[in-house]
N, C-alpha and C positions, 0 to 999 in steps of 0.2 A: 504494500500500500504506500502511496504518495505520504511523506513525512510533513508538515505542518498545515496541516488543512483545517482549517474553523470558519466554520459553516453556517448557515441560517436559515430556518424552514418553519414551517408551520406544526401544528401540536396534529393533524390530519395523518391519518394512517400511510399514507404514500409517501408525503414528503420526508414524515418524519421516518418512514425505513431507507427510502433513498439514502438522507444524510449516512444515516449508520450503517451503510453499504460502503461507507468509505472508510471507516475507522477514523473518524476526526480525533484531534484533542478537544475541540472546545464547539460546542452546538447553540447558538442563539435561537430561542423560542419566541416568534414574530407572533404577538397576541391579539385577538380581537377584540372587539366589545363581549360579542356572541359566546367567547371563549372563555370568560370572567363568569357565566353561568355555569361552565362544568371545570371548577378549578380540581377535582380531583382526578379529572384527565391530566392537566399540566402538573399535578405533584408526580401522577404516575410518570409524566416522562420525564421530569428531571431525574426518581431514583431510576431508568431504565438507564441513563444517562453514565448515573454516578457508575452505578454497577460495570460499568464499562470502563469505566474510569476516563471518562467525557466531562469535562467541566460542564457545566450548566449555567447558561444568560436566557435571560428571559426579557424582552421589550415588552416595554409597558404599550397596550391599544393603541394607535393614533387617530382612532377616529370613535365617536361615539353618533349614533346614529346618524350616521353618513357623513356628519360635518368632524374637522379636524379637533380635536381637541384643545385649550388651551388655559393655563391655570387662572387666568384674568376674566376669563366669561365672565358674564356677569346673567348668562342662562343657571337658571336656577338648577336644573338635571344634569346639564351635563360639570356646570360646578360640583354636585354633590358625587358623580361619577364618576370626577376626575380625581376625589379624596379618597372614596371607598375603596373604587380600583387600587389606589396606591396602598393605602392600607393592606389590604386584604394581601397583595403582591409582596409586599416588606414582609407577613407574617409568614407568606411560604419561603422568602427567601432565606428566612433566621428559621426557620425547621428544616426545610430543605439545603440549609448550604447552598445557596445557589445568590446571584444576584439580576437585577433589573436594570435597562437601561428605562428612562423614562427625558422626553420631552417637554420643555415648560412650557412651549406652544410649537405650532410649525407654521403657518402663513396663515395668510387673513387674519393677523391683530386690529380689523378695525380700524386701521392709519394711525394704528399706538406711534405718539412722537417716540423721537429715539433722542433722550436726550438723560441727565443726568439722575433728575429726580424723580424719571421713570423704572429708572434702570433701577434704585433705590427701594423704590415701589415693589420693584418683580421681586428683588431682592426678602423681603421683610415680608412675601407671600409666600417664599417656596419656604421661609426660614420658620415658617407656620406650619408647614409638614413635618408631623413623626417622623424622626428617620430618615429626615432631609441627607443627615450626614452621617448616617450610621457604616458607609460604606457599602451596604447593599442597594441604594440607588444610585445609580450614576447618571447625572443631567446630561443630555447629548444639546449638541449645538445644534441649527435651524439654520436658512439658507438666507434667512433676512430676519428683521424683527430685533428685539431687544434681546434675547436670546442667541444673538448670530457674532459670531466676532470680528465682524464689521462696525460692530457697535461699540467704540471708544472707550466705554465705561464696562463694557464687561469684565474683563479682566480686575483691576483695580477695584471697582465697586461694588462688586457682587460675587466674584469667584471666591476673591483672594481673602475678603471680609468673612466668609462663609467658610473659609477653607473647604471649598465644594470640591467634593469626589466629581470627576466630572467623566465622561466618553466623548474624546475629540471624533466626529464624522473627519475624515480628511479631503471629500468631497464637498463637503458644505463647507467646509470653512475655506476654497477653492475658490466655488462659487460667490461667496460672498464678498470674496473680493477681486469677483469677477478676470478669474485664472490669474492672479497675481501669485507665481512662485515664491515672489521674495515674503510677500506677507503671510505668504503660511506655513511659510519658515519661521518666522517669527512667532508666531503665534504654538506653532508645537516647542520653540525653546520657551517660550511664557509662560506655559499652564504644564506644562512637567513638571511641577512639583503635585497638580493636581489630578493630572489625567493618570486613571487608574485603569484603561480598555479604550478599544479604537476600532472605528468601522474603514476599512479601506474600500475607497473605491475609488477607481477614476472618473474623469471629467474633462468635457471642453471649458469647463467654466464659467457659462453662460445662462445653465439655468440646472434645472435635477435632472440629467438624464442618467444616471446612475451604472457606469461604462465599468468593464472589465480592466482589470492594471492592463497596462501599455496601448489602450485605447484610445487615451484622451490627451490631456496635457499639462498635467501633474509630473510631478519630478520627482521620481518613485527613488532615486539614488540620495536625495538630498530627504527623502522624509523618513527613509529606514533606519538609519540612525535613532531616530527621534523613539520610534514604536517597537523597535525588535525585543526589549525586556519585558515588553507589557504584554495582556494578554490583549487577539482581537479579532474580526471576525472579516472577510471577503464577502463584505453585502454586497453584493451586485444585482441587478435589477431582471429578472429571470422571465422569460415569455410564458404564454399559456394557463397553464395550471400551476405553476411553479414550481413541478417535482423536482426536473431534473435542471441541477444545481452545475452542469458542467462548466460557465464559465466563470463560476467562481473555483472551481477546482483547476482549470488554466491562470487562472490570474494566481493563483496560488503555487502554481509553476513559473508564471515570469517574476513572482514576489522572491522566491528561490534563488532564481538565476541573476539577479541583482547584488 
């Protein structure tokens, strides 16, 4: 079997043997809304997981009834859904050994300014979450929004104050600054003392398209450095049904060959 492969798929019978068809180290479980009704599906596969000796990641939903999630709603259900969910996910992750990546929002904040006091604001709402920093959440970045680290004040005002467990995407933070190498260099030597997991993927930089390594135009030689001690995963954006995972198991061969 191919040696570093961590992989991401659904809690669904098919994806989830596909993955284990390959002998990963490490399985991210991509969760729904729908999925948050049968969590003791998802406990079953993190211990199918363990037993295997597969680290176990679990994503928090990013969508609750069809719209994106984000912790600033101000809808009352998908507010209360956005809390319970995470709860509920923190409890399997401190029984299960396992950890969550979760989202503060993804797009459509409503034209949320991007500016200090807002950033302050998100701040002093995630800091309202159990277990915000327990280490079993880890806040991933967004491709824009106050969440994105295009936003001046992220780092400084809200990571670093929180000493936030965070999951650098290395495609969103690309995008966000709109295929700037030199800024997401920067930005992975900035939040290394925080980023504890990391999603690779390539990118033209221009918007999500979510491309296999040597796809896009990331600078895979300059960001391996930054990621090879941490644990992280080849999310790549997969057609169809989403079983079969092959171009993250190539990107996982040019991640190698670097």
């Amino acid at each position: 079997m191919q040696q570093g492969l961590r992989l991401k798929g659904g809690i669904d019978e098919k994806s989830f043997n596909n993955r284990l068809s390959y002998d990963p180290e490490i399985v991210e479980l991509f969760l729904t809304d729908q999925d948050m009704e049968r969590t003791s599906l998802i406990r079953q596969r993190i211990r199918q997981l363990r037993e295997r000796g597969i680290k176990a990641y679990m994503h928090h939903p990013s969508k609750y009834r069809g719209a994106y999630l984000n912790i600033l709603s101000d809808d009352p259900q998908m507010y209360a859904f956005y809390r319970a969910s995470t709860a509920e996910l923190l409890k399997i992750c401190e029984e299960e050994d396992a950890k969550c990546v979760i989202h503060a929002h993804y797009v459509g904040m409503d034209n949320q300014k991007i500016d200090r006091k807002s950033t302050i604001l998100l701040r002093e709402v995630i800091a309202a979450i159990p277990g915000y920093d327990s280490g079993r959440l880890l806040w991933e970045d967004s491709t824009e929004g106050l969440f994105c680290f295009s936003n001046p004040y992220l780092i400084d005002d809200l990571i670093v104050p929180l000493n936030l467990p965070i999951n650098v995407d290395v495609s969103h933070t690309f995008i966000g600054f709109r295929g700037d190498n030199d800024k997401l260099y920067d930005v992975l030597k900035r939040t290394k003392p925080y980023a504890r997991y990391y999603h690779l993927v390539d990118s033209m930089g221009q918007y999500h398209d979510s491309l296999p390594l040597g796809k896009g135009l990331i600078d895979w030689s300059r960001v391996k450095p930054w990621v090879d001690d941490q644990d992280f995963v080849f999310e790549i954006n997969l057609s169809g049904d989403h079983v079969d995972c092959t171009p993250m198991i190539e990107s996982a061969a040019f991640y190698a060959s670097i």
